[in-house]
Backbone bond lengths (Angstrom), bond angles and torsions (degrees), N, CA, C in turn:
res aa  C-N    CA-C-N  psi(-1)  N-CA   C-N-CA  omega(-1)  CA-C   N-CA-C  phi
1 X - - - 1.452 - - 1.525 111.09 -
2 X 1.398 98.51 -17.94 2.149 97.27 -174.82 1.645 97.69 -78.86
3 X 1.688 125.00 -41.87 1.190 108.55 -175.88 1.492 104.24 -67.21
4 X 1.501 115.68 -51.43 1.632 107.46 -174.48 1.574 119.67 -37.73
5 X 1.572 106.40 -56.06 1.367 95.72 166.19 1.392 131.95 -61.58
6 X 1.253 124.03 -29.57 1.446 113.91 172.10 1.013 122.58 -67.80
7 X 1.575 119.77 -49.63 1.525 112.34 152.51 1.535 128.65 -15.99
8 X 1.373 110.37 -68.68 1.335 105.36 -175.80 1.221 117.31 -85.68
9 X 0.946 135.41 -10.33 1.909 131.99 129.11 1.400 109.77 -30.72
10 X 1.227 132.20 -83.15 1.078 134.55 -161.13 1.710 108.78 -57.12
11 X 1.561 134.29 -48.70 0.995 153.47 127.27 1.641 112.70 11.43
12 X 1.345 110.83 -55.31 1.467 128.91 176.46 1.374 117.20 -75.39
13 X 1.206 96.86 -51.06 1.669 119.24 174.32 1.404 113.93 -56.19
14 X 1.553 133.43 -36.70 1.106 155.29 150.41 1.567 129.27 -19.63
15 X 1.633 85.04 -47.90 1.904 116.64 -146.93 1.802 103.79 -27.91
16 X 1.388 108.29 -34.45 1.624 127.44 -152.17 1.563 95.07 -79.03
17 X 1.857 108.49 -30.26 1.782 101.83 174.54 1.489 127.79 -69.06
18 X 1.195 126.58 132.98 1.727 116.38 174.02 1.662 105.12 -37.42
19 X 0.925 105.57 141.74 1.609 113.91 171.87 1.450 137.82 -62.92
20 X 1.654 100.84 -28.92 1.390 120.75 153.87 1.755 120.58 -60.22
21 X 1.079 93.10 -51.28 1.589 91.21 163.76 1.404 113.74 -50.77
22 X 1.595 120.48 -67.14 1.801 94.29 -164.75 1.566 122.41 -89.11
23 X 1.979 107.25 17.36 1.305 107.54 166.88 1.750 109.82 -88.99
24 X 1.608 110.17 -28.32 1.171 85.61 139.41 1.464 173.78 96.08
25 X 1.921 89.08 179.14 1.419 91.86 168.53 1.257 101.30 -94.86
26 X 1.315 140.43 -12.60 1.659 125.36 174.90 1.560 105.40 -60.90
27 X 1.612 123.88 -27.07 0.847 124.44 -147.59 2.006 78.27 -80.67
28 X 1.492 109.32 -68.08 1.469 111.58 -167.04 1.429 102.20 -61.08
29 X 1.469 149.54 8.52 1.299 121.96 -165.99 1.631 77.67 -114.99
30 X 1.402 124.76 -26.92 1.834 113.89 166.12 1.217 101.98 -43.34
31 X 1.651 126.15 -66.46 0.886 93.43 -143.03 1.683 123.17 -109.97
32 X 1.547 94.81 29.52 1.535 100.84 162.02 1.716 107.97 -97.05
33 X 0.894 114.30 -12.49 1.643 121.93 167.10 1.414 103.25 -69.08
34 X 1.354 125.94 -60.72 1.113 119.81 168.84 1.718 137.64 -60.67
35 X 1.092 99.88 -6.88 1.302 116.69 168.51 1.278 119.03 -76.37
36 X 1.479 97.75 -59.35 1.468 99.71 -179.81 1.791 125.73 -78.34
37 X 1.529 105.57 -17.06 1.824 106.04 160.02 1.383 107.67 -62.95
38 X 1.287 118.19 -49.74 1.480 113.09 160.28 1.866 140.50 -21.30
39 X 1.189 71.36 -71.12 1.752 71.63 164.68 1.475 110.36 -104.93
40 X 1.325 126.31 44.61 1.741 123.19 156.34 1.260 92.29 -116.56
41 X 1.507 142.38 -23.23 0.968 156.23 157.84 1.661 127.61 -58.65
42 X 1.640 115.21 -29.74 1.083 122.74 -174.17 1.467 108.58 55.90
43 X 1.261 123.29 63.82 1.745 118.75 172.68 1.465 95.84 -151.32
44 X 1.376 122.99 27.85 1.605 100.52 -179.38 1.610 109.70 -74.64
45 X 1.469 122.89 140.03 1.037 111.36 -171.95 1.804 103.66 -147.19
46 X 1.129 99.02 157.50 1.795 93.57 162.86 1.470 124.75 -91.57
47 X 1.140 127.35 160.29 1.448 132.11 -179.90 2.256 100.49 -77.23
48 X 1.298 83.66 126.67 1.655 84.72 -166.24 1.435 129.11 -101.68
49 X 1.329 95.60 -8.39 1.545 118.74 168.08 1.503 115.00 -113.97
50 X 1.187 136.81 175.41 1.227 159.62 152.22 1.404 117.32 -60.64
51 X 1.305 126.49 -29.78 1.190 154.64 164.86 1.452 96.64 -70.03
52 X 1.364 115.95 -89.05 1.283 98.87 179.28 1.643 149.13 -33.92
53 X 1.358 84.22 -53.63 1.989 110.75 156.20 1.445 108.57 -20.81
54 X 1.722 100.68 -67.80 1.396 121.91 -160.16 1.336 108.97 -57.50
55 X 1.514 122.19 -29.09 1.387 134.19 -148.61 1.911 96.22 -107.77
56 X 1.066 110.68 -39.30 1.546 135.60 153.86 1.974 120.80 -37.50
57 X 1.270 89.11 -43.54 1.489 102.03 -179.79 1.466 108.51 -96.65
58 X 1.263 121.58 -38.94 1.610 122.94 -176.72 1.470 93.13 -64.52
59 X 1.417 113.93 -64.03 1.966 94.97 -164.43 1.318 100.49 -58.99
60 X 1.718 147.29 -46.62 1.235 125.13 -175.60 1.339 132.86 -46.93
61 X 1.733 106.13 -29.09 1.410 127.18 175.71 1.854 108.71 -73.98
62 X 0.800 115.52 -47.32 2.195 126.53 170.73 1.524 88.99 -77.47
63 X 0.894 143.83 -47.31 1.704 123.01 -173.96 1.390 111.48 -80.33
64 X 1.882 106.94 -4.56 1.419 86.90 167.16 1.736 128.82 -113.28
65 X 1.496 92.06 -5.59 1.483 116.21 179.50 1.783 104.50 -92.10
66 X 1.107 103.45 -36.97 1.389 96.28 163.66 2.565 126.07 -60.55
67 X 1.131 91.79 -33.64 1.410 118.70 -161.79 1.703 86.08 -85.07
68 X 1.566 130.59 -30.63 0.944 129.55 -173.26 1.776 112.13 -99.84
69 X 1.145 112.03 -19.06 1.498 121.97 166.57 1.349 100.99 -66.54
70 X 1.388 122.65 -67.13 1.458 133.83 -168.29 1.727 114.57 -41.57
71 X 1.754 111.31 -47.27 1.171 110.24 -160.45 1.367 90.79 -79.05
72 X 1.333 115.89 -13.47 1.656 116.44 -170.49 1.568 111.17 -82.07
73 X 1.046 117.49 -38.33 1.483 129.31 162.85 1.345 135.23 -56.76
74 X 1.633 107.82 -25.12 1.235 123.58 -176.77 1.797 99.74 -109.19
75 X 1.674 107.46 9.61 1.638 106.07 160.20 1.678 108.89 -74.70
76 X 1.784 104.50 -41.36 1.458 107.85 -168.86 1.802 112.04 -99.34
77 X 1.138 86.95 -6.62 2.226 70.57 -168.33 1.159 84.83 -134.40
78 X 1.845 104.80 163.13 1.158 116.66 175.52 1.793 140.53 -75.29
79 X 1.506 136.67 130.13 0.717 111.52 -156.96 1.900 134.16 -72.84
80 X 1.315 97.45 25.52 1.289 111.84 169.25 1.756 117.84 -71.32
81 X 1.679 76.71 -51.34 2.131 90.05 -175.94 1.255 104.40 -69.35
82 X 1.134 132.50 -23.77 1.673 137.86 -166.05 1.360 103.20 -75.01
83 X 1.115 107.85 -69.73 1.786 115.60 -171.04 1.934 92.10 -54.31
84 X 0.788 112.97 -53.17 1.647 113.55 -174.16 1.393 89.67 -51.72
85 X 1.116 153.37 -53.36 1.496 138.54 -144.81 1.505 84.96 -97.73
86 X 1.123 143.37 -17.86 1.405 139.20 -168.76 1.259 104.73 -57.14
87 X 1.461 106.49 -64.71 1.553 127.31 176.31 1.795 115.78 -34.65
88 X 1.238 109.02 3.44 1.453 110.63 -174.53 1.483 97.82 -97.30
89 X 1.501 116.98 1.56 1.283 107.55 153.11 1.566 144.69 -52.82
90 X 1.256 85.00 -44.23 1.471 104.32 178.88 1.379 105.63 -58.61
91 X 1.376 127.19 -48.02 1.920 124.22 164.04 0.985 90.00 -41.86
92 X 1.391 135.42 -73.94 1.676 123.35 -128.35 1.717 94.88 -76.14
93 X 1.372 102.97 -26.18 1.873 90.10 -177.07 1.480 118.38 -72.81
94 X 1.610 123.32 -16.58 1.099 145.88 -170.92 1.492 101.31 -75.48
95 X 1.595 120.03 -58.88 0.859 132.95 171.46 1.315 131.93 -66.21
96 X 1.021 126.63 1.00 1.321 152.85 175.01 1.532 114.33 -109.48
97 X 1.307 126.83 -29.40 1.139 126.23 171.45 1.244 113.40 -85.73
98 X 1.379 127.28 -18.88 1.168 121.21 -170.54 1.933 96.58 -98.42
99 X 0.994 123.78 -31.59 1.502 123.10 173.87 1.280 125.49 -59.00
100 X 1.545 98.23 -39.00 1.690 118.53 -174.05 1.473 110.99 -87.29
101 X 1.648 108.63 -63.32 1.256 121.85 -168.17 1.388 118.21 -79.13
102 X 1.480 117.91 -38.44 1.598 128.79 -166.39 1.345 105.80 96.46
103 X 1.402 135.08 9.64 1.176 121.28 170.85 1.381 134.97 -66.01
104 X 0.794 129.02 76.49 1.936 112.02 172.40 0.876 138.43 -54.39
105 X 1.704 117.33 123.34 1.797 110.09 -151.68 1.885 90.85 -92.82
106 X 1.524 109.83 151.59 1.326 136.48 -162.34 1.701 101.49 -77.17
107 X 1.394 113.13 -173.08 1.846 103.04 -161.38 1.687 80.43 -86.17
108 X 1.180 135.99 -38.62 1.203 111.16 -178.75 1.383 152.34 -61.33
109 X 1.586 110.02 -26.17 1.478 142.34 166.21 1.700 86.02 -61.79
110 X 1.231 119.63 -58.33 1.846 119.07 -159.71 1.382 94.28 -64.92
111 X 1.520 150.22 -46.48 0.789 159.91 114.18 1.824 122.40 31.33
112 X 1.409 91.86 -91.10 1.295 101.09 -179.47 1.601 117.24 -79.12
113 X 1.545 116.20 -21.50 1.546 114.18 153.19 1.764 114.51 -39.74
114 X 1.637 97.71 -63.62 1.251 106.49 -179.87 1.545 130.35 -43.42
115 X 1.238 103.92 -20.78 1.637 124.10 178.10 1.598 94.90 -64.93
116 X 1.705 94.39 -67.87 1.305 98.06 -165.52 1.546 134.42 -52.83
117 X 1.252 102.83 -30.41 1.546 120.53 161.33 1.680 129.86 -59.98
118 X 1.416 85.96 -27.53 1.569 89.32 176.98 1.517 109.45 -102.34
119 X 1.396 140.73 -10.01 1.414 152.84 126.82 1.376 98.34 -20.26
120 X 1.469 121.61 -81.34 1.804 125.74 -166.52 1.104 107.33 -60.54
121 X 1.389 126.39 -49.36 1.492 106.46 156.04 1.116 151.30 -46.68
122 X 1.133 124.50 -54.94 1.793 135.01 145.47 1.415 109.61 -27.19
123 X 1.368 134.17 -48.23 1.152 129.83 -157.89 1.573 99.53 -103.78
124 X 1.747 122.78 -20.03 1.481 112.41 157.45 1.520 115.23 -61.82
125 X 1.111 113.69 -28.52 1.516 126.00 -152.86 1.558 106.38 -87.07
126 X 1.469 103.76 -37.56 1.406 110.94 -178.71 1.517 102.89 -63.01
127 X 1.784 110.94 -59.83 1.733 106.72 -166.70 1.224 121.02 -66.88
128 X 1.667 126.45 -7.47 1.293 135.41 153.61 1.698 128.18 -54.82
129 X 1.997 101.41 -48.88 1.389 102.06 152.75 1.278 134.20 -53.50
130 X 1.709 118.92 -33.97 1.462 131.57 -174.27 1.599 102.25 -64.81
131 X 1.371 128.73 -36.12 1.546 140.64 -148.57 1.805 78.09 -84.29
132 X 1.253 120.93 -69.62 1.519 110.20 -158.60 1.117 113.75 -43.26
133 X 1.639 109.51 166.03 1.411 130.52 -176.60 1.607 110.05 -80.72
134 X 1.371 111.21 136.89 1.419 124.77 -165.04 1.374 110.08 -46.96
135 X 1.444 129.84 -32.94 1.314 126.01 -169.14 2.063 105.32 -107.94
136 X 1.529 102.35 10.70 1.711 92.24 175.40 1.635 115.19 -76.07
137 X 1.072 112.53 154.00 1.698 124.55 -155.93 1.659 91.50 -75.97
138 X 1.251 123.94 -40.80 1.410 120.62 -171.46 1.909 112.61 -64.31
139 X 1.219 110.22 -40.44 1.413 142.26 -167.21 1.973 91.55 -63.52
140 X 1.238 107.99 -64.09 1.341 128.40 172.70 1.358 120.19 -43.92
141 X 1.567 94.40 -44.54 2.164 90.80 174.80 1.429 95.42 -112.08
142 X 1.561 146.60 24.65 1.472 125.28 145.59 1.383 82.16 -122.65
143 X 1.179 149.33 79.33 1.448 163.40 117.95 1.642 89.86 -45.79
144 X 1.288 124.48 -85.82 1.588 101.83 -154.40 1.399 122.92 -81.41
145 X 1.471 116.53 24.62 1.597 106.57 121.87 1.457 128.37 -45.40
146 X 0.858 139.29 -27.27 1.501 134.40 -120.35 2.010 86.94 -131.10
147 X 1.532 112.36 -15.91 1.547 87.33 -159.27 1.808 85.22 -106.98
């Protein structure tokens, strides 16, 4: 969580760089990180099928459109709301495991998703109150969102 957050600190801090630029070097500093766990690890290997390849290229392609949304997101909003919406990973991995894999996540995973959903909400809900005009009636009775 210390790199995640620094990341998206730094990410913010950024905002003023083209976006191509810091996807990147996130992109090359993966994958000299990954290089080198690799061989401290002794598992560097090639993809050995076509299958594999295929499966090889899709996450590089979502790890890079994803990595390029993010830095793009953290041009316009703050990096408080960002990292909070990040966490909607954890649904999508839930949901994905159970489509793909057959897994069924336990009452606690359903649970703590549920947290998380109601977090992004609260915090959509709040910057919607912040946007209204000082004297709208809605603004007035979810006021203590806002303090």
């Amino acid at each position: 969580m210390v790199f995640a957050t620094t990341t998206f600190v730094l990410l913010r801090y950024l905002r003023k760089l083209h976006y191509s630029m810091i996807t990147l070097f996130f992109g090359l500093w993966g994958t000299g990180e990954t290089l080198v766990l690799a061989l401290i690890v002794g598992r560097l290997e090639l993809p050995r099928c076509s299958e594999d390849w295929g499966i090889a290229v899709g996450l590089a392609v979502a790890t890079f459109i994803g990595q390029t949304c993010m830095t793009l997101a953290f041009k316009f909003e703050q990096a408080g709301t960002i990292s909070l919406c990040r966490t909607t990973d954890v649904i999508f991995a839930f949901l994905w495991q159970f489509l793909f894999l057959g897994v069924v996540p336990d009452r606690y995973s359903v649970i703590g998703a549920a947290i998380v959903v109601f977090g992004i909400l609260l915090i959509g809900v709040r910057k919607r109150v912040g946007e209204l005009p000082e004297g709208d009636s809605t603004r007035k009775r979810l006021g203590w969102m806002l303090k």
